[in-house]
N, C-alpha and C positions, 0 to 999 in steps of 0.2 A: 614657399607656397605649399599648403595643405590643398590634396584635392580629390573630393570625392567624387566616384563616378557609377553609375547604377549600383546603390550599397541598399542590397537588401540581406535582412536578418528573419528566420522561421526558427522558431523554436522547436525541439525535441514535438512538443505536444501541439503541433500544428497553429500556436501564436505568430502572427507577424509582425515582430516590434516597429520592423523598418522596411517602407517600400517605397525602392527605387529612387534613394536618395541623390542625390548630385550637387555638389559645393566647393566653390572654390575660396581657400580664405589665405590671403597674403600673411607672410610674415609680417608681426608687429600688431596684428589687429586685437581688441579684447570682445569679444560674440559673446553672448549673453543665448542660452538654448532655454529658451520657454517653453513651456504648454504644459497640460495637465497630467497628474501622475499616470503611468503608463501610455505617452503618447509614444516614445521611443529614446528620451534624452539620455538615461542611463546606458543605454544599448547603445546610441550612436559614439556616445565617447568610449567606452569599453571597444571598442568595436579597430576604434582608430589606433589603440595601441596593443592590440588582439588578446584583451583578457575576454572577448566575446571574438567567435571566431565568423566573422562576415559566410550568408551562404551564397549570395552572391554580390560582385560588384571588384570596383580595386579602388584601393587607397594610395597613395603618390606624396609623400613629403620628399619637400630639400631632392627632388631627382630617385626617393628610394622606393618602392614599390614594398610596400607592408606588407600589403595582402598575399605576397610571392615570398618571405623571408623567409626562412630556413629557423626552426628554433635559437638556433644560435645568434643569427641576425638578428633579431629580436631581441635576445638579450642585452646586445652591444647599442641596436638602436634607444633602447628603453633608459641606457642613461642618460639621452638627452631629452627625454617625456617627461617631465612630473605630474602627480597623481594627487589630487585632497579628493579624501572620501569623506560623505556624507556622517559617519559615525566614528569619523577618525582613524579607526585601527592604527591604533595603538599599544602595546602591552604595556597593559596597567600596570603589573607588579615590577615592570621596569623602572631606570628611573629617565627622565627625561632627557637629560642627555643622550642616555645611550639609544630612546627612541631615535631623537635626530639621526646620532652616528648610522643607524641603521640603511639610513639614502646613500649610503655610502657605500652598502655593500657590494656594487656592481663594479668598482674600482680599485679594491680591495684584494689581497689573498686571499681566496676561501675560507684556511685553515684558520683565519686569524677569527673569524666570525665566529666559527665553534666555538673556541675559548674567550668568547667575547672581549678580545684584544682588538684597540684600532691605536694608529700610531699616534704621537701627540701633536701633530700637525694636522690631524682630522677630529682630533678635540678642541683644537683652537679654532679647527674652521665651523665647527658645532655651535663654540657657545657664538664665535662671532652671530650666525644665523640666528642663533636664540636672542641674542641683542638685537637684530633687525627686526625681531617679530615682538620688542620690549620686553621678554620674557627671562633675561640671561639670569634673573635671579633666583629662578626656577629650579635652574639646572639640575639640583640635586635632589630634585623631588621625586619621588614616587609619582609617576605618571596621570595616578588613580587618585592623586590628591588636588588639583588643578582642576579648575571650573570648563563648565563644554566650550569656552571662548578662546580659553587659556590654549585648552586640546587641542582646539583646532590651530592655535598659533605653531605648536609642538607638530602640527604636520603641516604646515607650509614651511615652516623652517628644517622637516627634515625632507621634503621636494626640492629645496634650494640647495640640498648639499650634492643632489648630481650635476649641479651645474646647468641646469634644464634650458631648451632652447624651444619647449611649448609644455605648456603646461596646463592638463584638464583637473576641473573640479565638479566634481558631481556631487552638485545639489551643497556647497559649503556649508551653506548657512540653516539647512530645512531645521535643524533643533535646536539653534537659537534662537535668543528674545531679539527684538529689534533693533536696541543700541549695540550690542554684541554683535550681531549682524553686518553692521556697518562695520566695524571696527574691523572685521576681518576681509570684508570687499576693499577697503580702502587699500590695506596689505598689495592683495590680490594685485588692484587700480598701480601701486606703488611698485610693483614687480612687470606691469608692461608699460609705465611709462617713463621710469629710470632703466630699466635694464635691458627693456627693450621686447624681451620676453611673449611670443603669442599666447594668450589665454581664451582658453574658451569651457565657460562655467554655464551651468546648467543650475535653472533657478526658475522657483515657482512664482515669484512674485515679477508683474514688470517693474511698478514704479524701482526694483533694485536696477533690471537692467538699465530702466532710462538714466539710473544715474553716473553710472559705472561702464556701462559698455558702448563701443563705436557702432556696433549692428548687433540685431537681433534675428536671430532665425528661430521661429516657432513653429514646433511639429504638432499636429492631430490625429491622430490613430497610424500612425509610423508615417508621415506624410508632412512632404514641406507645406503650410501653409502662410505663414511668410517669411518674406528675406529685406530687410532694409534697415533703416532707419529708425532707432526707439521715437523718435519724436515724430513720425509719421504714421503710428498705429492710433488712429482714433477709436470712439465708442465702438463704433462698427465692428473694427478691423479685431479691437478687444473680444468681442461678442463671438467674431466667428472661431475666434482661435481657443476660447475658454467656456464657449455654450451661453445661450441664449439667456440661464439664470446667473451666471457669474456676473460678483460685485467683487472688484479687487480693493483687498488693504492697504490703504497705503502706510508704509513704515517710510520713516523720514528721521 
């Protein structure tokens, strides 16, 4: 169980991303965070594995209190979090395997990472992941050579190398085309209903949530304004959550 409980976020320059949030999400679930850029979706997930540092509220997984960890705690806790960013990060001049090996580095000897040494049991556990995400034939690619779909497969397969037991994606798909789009939620979709895996992705479009996700929680100016069901937001419920002129795309 993830649970949020009054998570508010103030920015340095007096922004409030997030106010007074409160959520409780069971292991196993896939949540889908909507609403419009700058509602707080990037903040609330950064937030849950403290690369945004909450100014107030607490956070509570599996019995552990995030918001009270000790740097150290946090480091230990973060191999069982995986991470897709919206722009991947990635190093390009890498080559793609070694991106992957890189989810690895928190189980690892330090020393081995400077000289970008990893053993060859954490090579075979790479390309396996690179096989999951169709890509194994990649592997020896320059990073920077691999289309934004491909990219994005190269970081969910190197999330899956910690072993993750939840997994946030901020915004996966915003600079994909549409067919690409899918092809990566489905991943996503394939990672919490074979493995079991909590995900909670942050995403502009709903018709993605309704297809992909078990609930939706949509924020509007750092504020929950709903929590349920993707098939229970009608015109309405769309209007209030994306303004009175919003017409959604739908990608299929």
């Amino acid at each position: 169980m993830l649970k949020i409980e009054n998570l508010t976020k103030i920015y340095d320059n007096g922004f409030k991303a997030l106010d007074n949030i409160n959520l409780e999400i069971p292991d196993g679930q896939f949540v889908a965070i909507i609403g419009l850029s700058g509602s707080g979706k990037s903040t609330l997930l950064r937030c849950i594995n403290r690369l945004v540092e909450p100014t107030e509220g607490r956070i509570t997984w599996r019995g552990l209190d995030l918001t009270a960890a000790s740097d150290e705690e946090m480091r230990q806790i973060r191999r069982r979090i995986g991470m897709i960013f919206q722009q991947f990060n990635l190093v390009k001049r890498s080559s793609v395997i070694t991106n992957v090996m890189s989810g690895r580095l928190g189980y690892i000897n330090p020393i081995y990472s400077l000289i970008n040494y990893f053993p060859r049991a954490e090579r075979e556990r790479a390309l396996q992941n690179l096989d999951r995400v169709g890509i194994r034939n990649q592997a020896y690619k320059r990073a920077s050579e691999l289309s934004g779909g491909q990219q994005q497969r190269v970081g969910i397969a190197r999330a899956l190398m910690q072993e993750p037991e939840l997994m946030l994606a901020d915004e996966p798909v915003a600079s994909l085309d549409p067919a690409t789009s899918h092809s990566v939620m489905k991943y996503l979709e394939a990672l919490n209903k074979e493995d079991g895996i909590t995900v909670l992705c942050s995403l502009h479009f709903l018709s993605l949530a309704r297809a992909y996700s078990d609930r939706v929680v949509a924020l509007k100016d750092g504020k929950i304004e709903y929590d349920g069901s993707p098939g229970e937001i009608d015109n309405v419920r769309f209007k209030q959550i994306y303004g009175e002129d919003a017409v959604e795309v739908e990608i299929r």
